[in-house]
N, CA, C and O atoms as a GROMACS GRO file, in nm:
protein
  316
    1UNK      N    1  -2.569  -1.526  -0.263
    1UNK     CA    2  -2.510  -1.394  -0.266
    1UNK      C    3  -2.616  -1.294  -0.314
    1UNK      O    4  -2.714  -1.333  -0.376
    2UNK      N    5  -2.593  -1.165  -0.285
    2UNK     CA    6  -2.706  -1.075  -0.246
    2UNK      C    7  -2.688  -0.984  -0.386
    2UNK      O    8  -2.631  -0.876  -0.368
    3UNK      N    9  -2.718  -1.008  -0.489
    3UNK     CA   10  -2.660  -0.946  -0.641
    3UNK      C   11  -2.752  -0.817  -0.649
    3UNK      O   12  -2.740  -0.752  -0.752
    4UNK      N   13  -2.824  -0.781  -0.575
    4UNK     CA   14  -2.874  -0.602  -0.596
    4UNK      C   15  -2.779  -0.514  -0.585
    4UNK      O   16  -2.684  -0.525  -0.508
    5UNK      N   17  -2.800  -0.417  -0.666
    5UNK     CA   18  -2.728  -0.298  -0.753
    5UNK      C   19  -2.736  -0.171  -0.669
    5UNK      O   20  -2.847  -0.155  -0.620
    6UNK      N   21  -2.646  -0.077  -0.640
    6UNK     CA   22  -2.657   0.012  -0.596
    6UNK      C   23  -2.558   0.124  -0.710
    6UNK      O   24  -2.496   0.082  -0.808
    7UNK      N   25  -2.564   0.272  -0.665
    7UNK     CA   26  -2.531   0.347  -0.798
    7UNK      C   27  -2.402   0.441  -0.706
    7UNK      O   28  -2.414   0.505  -0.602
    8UNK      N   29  -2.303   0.422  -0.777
    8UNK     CA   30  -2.198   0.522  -0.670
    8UNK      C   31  -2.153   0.607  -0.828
    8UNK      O   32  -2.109   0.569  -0.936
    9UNK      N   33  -2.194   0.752  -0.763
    9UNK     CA   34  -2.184   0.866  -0.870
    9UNK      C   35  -2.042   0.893  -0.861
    9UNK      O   36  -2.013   0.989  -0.932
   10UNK      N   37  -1.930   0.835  -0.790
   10UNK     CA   38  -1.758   0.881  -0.838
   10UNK      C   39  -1.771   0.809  -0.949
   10UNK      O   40  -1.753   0.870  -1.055
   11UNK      N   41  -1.795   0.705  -0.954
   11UNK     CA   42  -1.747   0.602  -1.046
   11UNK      C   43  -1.800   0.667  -1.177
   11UNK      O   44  -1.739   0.649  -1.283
   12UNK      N   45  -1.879   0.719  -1.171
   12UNK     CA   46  -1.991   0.822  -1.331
   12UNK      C   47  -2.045   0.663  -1.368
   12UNK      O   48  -2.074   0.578  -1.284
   13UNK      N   49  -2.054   0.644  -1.539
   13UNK     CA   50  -2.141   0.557  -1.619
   13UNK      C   51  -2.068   0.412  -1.543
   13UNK      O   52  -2.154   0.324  -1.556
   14UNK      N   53  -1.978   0.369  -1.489
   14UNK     CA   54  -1.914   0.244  -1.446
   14UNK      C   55  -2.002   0.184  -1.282
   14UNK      O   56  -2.029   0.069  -1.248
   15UNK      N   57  -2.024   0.313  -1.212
   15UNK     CA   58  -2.105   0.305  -1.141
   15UNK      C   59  -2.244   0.278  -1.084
   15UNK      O   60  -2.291   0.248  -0.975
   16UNK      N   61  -2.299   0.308  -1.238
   16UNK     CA   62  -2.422   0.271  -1.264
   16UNK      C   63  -2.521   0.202  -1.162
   16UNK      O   64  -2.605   0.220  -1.074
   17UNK      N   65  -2.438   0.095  -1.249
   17UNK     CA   66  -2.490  -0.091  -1.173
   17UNK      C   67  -2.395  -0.155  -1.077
   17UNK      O   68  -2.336  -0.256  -1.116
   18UNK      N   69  -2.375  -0.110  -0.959
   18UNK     CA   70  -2.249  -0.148  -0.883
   18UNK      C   71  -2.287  -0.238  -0.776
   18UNK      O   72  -2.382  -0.203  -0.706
   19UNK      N   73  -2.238  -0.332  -0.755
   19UNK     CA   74  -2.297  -0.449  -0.638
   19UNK      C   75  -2.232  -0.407  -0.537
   19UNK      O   76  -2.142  -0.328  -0.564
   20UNK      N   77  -2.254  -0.446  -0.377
   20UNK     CA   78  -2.182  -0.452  -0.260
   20UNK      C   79  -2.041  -0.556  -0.279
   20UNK      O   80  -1.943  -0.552  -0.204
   21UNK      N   81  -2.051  -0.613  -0.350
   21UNK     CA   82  -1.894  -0.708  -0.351
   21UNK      C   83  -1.817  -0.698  -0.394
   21UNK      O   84  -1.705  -0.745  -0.374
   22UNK      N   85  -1.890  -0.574  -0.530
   22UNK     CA   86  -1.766  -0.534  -0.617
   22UNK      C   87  -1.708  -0.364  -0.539
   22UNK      O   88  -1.600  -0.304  -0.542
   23UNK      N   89  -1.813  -0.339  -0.489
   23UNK     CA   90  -1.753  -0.217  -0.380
   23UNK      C   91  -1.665  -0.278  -0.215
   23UNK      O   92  -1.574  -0.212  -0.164
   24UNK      N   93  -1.702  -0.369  -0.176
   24UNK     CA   94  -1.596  -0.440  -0.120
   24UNK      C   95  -1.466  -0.487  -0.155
   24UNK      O   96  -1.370  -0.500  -0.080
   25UNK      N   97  -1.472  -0.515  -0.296
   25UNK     CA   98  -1.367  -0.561  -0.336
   25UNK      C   99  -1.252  -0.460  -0.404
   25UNK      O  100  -1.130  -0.467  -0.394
   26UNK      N  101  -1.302  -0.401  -0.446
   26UNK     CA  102  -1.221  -0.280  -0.470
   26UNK      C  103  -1.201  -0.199  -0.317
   26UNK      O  104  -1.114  -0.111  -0.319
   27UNK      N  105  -1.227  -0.207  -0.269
   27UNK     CA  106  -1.166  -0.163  -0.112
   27UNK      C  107  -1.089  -0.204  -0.028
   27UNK      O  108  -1.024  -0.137   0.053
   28UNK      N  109  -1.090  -0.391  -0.050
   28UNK     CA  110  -0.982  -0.446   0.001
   28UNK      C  111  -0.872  -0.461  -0.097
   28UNK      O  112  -0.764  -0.497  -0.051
   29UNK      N  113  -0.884  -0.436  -0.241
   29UNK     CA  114  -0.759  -0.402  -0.326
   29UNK      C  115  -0.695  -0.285  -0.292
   29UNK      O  116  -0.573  -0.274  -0.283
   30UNK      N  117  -0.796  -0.177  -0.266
   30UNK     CA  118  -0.708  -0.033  -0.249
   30UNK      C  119  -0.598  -0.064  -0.119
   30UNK      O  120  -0.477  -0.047  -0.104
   31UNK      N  121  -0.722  -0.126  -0.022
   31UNK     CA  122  -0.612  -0.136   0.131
   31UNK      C  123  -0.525  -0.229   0.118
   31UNK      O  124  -0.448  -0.245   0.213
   32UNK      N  125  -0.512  -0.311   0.004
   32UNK     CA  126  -0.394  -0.425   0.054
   32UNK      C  127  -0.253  -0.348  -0.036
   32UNK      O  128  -0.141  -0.342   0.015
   33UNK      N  129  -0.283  -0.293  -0.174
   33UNK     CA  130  -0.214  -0.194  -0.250
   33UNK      C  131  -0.110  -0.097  -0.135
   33UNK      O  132   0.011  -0.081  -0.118
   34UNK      N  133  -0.242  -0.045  -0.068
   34UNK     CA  134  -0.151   0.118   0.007
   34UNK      C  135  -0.106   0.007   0.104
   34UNK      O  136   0.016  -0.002   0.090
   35UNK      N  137  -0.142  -0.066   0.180
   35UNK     CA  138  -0.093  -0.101   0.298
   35UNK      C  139   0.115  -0.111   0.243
   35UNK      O  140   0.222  -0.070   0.287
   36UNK      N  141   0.075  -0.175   0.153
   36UNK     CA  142   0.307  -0.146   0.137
   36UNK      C  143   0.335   0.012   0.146
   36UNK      O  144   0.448   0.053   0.172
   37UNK      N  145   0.253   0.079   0.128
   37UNK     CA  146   0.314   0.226   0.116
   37UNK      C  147   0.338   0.284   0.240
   37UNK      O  148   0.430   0.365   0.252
   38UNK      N  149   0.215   0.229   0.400
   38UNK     CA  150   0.181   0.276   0.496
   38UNK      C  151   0.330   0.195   0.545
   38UNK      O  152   0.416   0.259   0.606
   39UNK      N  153   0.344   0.086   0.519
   39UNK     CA  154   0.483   0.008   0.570
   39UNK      C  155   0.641   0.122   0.522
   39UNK      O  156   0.740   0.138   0.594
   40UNK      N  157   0.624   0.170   0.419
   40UNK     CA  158   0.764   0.247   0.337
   40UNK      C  159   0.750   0.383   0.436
   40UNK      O  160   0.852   0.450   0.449
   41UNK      N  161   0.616   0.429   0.515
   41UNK     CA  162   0.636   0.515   0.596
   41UNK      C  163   0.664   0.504   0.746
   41UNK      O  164   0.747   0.565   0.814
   42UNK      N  165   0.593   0.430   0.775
   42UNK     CA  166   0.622   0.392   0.905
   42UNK      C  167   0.759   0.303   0.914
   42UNK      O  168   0.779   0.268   1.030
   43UNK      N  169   0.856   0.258   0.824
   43UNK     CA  170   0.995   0.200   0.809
   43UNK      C  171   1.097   0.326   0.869
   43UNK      O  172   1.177   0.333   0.963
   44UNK      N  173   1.028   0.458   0.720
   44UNK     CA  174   1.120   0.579   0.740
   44UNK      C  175   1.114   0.652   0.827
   44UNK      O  176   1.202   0.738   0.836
   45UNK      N  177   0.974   0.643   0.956
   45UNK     CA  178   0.949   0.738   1.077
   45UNK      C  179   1.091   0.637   1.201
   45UNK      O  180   1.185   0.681   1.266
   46UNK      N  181   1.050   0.534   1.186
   46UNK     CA  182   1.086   0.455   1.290
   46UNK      C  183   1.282   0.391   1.304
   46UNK      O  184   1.367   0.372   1.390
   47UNK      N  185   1.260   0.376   1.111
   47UNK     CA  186   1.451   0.302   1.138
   47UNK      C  187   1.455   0.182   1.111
   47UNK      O  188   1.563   0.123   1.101
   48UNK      N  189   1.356   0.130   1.096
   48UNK     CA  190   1.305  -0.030   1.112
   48UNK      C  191   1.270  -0.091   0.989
   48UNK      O  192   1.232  -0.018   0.898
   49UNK      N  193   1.275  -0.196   0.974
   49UNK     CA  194   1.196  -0.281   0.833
   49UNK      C  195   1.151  -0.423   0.942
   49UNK      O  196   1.186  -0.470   1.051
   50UNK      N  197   1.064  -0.449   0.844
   50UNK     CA  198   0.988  -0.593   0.882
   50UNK      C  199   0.876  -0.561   0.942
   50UNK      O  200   0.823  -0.452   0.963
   51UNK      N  201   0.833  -0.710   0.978
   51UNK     CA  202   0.728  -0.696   1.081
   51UNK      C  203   0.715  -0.679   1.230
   51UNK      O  204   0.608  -0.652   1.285
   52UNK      N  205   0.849  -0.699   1.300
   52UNK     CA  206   0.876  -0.692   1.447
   52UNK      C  207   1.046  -0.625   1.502
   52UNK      O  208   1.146  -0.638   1.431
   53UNK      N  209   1.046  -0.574   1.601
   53UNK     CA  210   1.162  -0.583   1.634
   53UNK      C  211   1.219  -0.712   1.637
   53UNK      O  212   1.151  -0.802   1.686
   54UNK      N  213   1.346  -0.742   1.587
   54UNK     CA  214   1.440  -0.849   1.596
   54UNK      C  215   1.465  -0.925   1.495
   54UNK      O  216   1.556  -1.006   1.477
   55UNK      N  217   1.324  -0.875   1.390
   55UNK     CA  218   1.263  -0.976   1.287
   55UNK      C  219   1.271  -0.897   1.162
   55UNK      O  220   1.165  -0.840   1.136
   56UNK      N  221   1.340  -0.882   1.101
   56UNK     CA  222   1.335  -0.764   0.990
   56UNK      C  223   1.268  -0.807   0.863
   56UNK      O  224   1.195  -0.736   0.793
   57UNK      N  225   1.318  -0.984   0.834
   57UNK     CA  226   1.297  -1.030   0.743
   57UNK      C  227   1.358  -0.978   0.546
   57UNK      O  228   1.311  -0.977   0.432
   58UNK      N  229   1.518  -0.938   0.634
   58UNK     CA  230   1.540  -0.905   0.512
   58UNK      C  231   1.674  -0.984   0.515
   58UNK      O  232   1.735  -1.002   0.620
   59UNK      N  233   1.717  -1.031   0.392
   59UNK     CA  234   1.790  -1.160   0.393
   59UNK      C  235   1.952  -1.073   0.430
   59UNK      O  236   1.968  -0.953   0.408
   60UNK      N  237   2.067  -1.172   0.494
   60UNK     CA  238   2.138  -1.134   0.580
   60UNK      C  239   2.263  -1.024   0.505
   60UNK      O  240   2.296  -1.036   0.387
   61UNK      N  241   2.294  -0.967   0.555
   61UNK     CA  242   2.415  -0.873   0.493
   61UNK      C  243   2.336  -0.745   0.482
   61UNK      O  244   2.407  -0.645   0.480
   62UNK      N  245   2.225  -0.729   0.474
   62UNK     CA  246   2.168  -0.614   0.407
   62UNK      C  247   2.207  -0.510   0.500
   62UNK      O  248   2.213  -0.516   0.623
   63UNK      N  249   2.246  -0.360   0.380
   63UNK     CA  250   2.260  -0.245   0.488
   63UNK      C  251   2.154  -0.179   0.491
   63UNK      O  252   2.173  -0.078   0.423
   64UNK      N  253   2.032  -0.183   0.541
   64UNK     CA  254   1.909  -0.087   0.570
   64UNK      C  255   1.960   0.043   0.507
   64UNK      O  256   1.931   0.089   0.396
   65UNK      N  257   2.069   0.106   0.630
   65UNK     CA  258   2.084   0.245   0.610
   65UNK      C  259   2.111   0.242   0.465
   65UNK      O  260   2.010   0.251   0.394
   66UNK      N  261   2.196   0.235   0.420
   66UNK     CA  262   2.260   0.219   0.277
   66UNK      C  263   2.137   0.283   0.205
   66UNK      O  264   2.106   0.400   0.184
   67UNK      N  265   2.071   0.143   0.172
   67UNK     CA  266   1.971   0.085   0.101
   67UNK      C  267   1.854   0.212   0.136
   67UNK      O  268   1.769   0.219   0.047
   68UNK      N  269   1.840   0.284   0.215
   68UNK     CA  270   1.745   0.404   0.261
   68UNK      C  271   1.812   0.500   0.196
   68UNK      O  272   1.751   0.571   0.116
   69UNK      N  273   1.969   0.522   0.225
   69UNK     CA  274   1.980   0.672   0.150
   69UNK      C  275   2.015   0.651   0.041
   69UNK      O  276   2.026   0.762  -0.012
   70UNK      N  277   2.053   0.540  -0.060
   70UNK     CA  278   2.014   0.549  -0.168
   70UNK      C  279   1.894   0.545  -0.238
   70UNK      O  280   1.898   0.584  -0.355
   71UNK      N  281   1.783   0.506  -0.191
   71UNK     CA  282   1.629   0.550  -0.212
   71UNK      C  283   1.607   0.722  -0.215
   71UNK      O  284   1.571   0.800  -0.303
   72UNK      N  285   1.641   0.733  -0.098
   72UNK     CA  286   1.650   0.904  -0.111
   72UNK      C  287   1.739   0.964  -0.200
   72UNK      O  288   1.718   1.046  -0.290
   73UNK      N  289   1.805   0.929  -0.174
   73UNK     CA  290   1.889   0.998  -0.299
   73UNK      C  291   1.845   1.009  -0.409
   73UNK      O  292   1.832   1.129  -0.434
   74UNK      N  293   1.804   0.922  -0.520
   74UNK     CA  294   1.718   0.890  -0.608
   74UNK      C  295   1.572   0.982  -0.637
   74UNK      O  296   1.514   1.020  -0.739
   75UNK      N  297   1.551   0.993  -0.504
   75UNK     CA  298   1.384   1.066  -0.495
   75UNK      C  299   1.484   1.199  -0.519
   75UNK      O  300   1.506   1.242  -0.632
   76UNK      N  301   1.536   1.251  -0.412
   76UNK     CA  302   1.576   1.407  -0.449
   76UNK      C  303   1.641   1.407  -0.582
   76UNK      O  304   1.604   1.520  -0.616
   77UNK      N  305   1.712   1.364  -0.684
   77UNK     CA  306   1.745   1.358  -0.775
   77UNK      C  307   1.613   1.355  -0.873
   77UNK      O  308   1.640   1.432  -0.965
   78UNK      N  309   1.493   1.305  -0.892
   78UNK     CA  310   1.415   1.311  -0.919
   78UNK      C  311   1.327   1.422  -0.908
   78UNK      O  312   1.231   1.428  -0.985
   79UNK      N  313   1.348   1.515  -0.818
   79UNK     CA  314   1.247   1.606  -0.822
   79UNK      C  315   1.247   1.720  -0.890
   79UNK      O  316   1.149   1.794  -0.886
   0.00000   0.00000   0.00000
């Protein structure tokens, strides 16, 4: 493994001494993090949960709708 240092000035004094793996790696944390968030939007554009049409993967009885406008509800109550 390729342990030379490069300097990323967001980071300020943490940045310093920063390797390519640890800047990789914090990049595939950020994207695996947001990726549930990109899912909570594209759920609320579309109507849908899961990974496919047909396939929701949410265990049986569940009311989506329900379960959506009480989320919202919650948020506008919150603001």
């Amino acid at each position: 493994m390729d342990t030379r240092a490069g300097e990323d000035s967001y980071w300020g004094e943490r940045g310093r001494s920063v390797t390519l793996h640890r800047l990789a790696m914090h990049t595939f944390y950020d994207l695996d993090r947001h990726a549930g968030q990109a899912d909570i939007v594209r759920e609320s554009i579309d109507g849908a949960a899961g990974l496919q049409a047909g396939n929701s993967n949410l265990p049986d009885g569940v009311d989506w709708s329900a379960y959506c406008a009480k989320v919202e509800a919650a948020a506008r109550a919150a603001e």
